[in-house]
C-alpha positions, 0 to 999 in steps of 0.5 A, a space after each residue: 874832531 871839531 870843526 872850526 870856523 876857519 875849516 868851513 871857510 876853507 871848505 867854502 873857497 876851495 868850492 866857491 861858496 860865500 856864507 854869511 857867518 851865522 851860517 858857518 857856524 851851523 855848517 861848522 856844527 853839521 860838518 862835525 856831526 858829519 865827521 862825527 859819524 864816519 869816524 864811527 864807521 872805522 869802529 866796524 870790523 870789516 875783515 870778513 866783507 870782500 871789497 865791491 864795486 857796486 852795491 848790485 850786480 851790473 850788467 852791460 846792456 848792449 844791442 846787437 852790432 849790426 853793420 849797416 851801410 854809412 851816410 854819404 856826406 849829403 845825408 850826414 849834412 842834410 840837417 845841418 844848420 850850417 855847412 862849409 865846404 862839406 863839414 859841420 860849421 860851428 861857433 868859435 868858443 875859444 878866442 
């Protein structure tokens, strides 16, 4: 499947990126060889492969839950850079 130029300049906007246009036309080239390649991977006969998630065996590892006692509100905000009226006190970052 060839890749125009036009297909790189797609891909560049959609992710936001600005190439100058010699290098397009090497991202066009590697983009190919890149489509190149995993149409290859549809030549494989994989009926006989059971899909997987993961590659290895995944285990969750996990402590223990143990109950402990809470923190008083004094200890949650002990450390606190700033406080009000009890609770956390944080920068505005939405308008």
């Amino acid at each position: 499947m060839p890749i125009e130029i036009e297909d790189v300049e797609k891909v560049a906007t959609l992710a936001k990126l600005e190439f100058p246009s010699e290098e397009k036309q090497k991202l066009a080239k590697e983009l190919e060889q890149i489509v190149t390649y995993v149409a290859r991977l549809n030549e494989l006969d994989t009926k006989a492969v059971e899909p997987t998630l993961h590659i290895t065996d995944l285990k969750n590892v996990l402590r223990e839950d143990n109950v402990q006692d809470w923190l008083d509100q004094e200890q949650a905000l002990a450390n606190a850079p700033q406080k009000k009226q009890g609770y956390f006190s944080v920068p505005k970052v939405i308008g």
